[in-house]
N, CA, C and O atoms as a Tinker XYZ file with bonds, in Angstrom:
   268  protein
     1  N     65.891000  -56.814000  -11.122000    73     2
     2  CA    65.727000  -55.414000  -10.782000    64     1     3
     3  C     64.665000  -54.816000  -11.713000    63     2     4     5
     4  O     64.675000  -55.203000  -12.882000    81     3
     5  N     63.954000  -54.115000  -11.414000    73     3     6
     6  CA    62.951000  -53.131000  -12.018000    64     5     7
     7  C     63.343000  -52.062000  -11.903000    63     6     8     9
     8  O     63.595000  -51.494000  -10.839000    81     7
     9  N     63.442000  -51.667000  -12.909000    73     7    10
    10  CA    63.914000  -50.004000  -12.799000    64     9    11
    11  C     62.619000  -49.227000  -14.417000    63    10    12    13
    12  O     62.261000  -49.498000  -15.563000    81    11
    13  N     62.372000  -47.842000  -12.948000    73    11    14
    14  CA    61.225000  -47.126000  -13.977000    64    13    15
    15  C     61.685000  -47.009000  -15.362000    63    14    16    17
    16  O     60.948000  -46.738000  -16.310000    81    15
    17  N     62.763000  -47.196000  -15.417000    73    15    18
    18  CA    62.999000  -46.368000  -17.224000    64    17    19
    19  C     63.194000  -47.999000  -18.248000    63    18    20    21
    20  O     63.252000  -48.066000  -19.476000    81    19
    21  N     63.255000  -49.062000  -17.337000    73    19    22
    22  CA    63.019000  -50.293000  -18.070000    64    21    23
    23  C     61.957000  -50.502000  -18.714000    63    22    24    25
    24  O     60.970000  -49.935000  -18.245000    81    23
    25  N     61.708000  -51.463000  -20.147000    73    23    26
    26  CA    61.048000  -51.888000  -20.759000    64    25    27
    27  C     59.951000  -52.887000  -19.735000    63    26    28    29
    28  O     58.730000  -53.045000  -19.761000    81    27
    29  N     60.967000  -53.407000  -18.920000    73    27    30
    30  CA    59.797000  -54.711000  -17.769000    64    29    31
    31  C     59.019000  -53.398000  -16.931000    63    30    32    33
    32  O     57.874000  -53.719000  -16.613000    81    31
    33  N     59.273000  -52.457000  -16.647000    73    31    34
    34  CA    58.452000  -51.593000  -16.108000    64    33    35
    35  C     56.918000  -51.282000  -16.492000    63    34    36    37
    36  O     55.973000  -51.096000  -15.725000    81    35
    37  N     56.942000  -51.280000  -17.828000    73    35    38
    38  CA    55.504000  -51.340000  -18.361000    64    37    39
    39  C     55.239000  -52.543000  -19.030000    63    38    40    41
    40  O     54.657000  -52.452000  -20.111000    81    39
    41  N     55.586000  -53.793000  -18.557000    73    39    42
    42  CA    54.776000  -55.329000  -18.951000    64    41    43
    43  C     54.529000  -55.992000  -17.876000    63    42    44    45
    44  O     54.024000  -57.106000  -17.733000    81    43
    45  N     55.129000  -54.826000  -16.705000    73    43    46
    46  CA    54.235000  -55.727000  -15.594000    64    45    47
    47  C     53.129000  -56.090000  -15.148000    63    46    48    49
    48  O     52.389000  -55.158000  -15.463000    81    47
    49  N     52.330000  -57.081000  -14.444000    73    47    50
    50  CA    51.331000  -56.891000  -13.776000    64    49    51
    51  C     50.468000  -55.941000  -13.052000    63    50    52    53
    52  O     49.242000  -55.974000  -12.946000    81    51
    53  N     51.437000  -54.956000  -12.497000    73    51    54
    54  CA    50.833000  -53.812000  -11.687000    64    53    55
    55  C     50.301000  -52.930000  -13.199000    63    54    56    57
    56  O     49.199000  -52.397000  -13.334000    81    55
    57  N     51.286000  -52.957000  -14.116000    73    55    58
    58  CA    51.001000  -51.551000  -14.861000    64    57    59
    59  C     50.025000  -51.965000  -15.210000    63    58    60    61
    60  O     49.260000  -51.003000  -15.290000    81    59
    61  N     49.495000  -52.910000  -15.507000    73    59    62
    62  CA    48.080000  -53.609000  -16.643000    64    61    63
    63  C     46.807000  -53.141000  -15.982000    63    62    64    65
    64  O     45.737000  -53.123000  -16.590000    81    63
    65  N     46.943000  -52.758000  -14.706000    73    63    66
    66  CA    46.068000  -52.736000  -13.494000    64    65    67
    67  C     45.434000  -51.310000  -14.128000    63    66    68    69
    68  O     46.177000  -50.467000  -14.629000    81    67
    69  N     43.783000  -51.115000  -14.038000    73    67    70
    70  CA    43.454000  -50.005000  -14.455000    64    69    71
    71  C     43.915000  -48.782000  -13.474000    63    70    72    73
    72  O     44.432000  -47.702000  -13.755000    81    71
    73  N     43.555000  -49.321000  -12.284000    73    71    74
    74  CA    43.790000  -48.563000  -10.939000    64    73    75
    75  C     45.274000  -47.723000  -10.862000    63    74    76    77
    76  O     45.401000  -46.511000  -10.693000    81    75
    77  N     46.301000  -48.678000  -11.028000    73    75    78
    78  CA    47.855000  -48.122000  -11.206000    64    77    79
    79  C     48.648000  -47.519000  -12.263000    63    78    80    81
    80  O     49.620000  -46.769000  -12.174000    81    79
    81  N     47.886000  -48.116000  -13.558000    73    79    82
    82  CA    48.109000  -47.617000  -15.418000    64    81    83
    83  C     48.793000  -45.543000  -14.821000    63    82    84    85
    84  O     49.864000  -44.974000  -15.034000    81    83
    85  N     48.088000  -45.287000  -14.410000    73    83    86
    86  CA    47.985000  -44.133000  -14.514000    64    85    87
    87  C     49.488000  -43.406000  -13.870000    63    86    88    89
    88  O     50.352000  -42.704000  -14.395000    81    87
    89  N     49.279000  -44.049000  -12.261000    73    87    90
    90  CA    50.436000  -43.180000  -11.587000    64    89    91
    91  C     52.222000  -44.092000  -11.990000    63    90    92    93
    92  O     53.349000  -43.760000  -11.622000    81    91
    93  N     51.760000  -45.318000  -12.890000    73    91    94
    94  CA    52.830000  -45.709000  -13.169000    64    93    95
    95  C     53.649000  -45.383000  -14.440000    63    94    96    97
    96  O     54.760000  -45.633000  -14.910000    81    95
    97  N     52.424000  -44.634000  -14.781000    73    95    98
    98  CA    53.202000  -43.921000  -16.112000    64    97    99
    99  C     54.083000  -42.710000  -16.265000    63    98   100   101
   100  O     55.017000  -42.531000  -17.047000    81    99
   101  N     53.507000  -41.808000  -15.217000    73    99   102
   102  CA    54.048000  -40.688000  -14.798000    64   101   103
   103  C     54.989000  -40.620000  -14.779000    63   102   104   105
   104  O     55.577000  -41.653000  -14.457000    81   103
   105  N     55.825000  -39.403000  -15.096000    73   103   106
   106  CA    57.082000  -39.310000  -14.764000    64   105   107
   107  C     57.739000  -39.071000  -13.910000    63   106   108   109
   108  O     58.898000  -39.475000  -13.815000    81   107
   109  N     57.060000  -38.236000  -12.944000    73   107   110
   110  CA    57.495000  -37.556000  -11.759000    64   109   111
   111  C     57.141000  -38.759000  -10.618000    63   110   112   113
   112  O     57.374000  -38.477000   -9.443000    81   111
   113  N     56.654000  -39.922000  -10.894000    73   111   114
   114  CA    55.962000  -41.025000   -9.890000    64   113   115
   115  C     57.333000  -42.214000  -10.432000    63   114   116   117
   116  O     57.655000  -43.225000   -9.808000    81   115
   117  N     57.917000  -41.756000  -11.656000    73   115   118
   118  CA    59.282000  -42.493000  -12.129000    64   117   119
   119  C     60.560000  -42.343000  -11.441000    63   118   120   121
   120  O     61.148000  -43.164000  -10.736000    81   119
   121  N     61.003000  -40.744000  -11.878000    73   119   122
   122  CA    61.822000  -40.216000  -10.792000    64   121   123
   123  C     61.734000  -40.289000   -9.571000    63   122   124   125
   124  O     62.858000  -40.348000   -9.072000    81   123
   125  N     60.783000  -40.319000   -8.703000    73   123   126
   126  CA    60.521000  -40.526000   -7.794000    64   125   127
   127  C     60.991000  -41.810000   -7.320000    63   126   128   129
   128  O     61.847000  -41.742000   -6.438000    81   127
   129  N     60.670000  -42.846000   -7.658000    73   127   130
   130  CA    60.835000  -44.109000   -7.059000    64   129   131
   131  C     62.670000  -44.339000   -7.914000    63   130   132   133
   132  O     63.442000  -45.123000   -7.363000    81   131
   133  N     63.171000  -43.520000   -9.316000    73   131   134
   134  CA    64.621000  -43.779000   -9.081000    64   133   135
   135  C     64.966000  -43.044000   -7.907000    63   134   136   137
   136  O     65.657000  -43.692000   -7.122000    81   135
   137  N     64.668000  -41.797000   -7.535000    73   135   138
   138  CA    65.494000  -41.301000   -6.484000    64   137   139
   139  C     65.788000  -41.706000   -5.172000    63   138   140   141
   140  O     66.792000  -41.587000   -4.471000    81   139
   141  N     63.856000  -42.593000   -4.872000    73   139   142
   142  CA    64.336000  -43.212000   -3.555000    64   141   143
   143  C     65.556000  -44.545000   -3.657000    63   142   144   145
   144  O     66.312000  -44.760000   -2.709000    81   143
   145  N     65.592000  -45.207000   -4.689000    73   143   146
   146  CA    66.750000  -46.273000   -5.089000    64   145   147
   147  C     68.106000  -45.847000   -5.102000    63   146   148   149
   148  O     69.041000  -46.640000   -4.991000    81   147
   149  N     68.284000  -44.265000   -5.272000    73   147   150
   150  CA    69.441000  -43.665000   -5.210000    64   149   151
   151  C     69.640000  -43.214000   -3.768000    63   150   152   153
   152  O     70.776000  -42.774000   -3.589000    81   151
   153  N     69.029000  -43.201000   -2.924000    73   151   154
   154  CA    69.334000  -42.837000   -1.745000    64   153   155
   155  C     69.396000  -43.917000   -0.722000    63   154   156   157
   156  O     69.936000  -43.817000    0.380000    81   155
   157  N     68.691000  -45.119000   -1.278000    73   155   158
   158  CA    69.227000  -46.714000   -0.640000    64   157   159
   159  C     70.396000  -47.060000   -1.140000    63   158   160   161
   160  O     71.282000  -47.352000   -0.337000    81   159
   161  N     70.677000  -47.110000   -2.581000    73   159   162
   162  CA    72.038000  -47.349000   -2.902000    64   161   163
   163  C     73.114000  -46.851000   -1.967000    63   162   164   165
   164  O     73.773000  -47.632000   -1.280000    81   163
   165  N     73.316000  -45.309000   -1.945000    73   163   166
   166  CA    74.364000  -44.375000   -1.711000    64   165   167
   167  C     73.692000  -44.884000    0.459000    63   166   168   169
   168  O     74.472000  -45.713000    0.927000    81   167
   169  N     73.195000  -44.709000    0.904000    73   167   170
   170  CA    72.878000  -45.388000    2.131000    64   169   171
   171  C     73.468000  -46.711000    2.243000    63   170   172   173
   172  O     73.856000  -46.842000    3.404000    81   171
   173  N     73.700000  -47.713000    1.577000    73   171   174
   174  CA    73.955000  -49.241000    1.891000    64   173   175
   175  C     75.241000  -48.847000    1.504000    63   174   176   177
   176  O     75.904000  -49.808000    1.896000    81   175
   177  N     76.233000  -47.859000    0.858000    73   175   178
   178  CA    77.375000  -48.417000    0.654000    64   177   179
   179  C     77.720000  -47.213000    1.608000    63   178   180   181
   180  O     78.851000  -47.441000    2.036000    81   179
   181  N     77.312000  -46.202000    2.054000    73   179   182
   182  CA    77.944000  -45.676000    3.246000    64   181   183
   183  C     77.900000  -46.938000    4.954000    63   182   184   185
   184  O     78.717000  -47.117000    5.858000    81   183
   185  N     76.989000  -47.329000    4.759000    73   183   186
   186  CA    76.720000  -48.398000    5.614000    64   185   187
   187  C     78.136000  -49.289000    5.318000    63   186   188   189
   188  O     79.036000  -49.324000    6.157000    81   187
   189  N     78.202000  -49.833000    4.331000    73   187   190
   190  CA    79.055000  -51.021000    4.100000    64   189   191
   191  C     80.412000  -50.481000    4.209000    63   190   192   193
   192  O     81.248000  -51.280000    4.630000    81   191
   193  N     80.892000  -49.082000    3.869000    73   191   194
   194  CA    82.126000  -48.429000    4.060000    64   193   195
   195  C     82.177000  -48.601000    5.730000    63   194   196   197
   196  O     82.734000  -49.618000    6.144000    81   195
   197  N     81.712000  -47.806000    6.556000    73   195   198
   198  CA    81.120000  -48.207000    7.891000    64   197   199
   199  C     81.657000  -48.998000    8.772000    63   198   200   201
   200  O     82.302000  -48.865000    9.813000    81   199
   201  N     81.176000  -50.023000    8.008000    73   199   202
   202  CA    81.571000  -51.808000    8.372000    64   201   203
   203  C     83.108000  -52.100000    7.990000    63   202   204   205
   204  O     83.791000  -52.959000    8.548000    81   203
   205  N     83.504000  -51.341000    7.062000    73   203   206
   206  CA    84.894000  -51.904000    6.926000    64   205   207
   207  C     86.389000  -51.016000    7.665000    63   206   208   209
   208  O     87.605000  -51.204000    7.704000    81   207
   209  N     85.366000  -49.953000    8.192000    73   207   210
   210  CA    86.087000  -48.944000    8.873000    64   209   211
   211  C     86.108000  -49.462000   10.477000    63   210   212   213
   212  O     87.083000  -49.126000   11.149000    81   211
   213  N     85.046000  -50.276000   11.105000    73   211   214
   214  CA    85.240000  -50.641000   11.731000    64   213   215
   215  C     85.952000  -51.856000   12.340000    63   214   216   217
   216  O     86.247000  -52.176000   13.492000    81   215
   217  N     86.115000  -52.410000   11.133000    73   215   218
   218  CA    86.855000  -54.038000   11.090000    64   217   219
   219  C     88.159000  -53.686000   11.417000    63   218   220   221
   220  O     88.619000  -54.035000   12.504000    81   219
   221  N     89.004000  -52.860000   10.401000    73   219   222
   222  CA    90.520000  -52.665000   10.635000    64   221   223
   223  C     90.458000  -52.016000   11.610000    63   222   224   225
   224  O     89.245000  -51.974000   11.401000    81   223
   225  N     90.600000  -51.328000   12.692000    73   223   226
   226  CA    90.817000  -50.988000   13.879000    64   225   227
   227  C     91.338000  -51.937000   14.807000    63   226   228   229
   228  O     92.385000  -51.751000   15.427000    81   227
   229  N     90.545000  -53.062000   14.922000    73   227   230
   230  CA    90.094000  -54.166000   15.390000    64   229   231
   231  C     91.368000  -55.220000   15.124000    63   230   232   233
   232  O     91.767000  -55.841000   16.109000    81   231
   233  N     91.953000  -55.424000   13.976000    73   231   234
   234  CA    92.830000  -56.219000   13.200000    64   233   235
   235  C     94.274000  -55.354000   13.577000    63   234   236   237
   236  O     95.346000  -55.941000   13.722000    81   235
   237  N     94.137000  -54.019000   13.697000    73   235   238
   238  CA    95.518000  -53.731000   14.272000    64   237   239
   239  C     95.766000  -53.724000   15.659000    63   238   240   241
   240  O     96.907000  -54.061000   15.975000    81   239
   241  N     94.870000  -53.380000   16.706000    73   239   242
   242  CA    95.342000  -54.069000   17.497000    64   241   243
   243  C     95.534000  -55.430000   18.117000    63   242   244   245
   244  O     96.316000  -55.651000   19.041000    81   243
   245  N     94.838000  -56.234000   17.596000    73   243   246
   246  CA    95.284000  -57.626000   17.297000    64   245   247
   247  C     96.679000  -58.127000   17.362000    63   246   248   249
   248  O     97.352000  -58.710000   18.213000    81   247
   249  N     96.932000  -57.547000   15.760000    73   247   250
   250  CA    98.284000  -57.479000   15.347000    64   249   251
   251  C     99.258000  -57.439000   16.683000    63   250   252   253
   252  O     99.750000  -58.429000   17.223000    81   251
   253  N     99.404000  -56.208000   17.046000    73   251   254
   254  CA   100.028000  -55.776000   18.380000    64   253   255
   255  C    100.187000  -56.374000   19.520000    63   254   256   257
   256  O    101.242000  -56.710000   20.058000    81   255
   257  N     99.198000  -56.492000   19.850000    73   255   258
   258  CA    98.860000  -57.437000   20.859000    64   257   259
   259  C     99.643000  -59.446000   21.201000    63   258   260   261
   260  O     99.893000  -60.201000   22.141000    81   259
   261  N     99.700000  -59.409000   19.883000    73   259   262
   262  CA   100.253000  -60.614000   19.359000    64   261   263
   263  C    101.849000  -60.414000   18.697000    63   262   264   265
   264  O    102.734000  -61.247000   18.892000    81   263
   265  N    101.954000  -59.745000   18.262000    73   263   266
   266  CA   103.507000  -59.631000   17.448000    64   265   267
   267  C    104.426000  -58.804000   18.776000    63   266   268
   268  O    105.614000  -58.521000   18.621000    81   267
């Protein structure tokens, strides 16, 4: 994982780059890319809640069906 506020954040390849040095230093170009990671996070586990909301439904009438 790379994360802006990591130490590997500035020994990467990109940062060395004269072209990128600049907007990768920024802070607001930092926050930025945590916030979009916070809104995939909190997205994949509403997703994955989702998925498990739809499973048990499924398993009780099963159940029923059979018992």
């Amino acid at each position: 994982m790379v994360a802006p506020w990591s130490g590997f954040w500035e020994r990467n390849a990109f940062a060395q780059a004269p072209l990128l040095a600049g907007w990768l230093s920024n802070a607001f170009f930092r926050g930025a890319v945590s916030g979009i990671g916070l809104i995939t996070a909190i997205a994949g586990l509403a997703e994955l809640a989702g998925a498990f909301r739809r499973r048990t439904p499924d398993a009780e009438v099963d159940q029923q069906q059979t018992g």
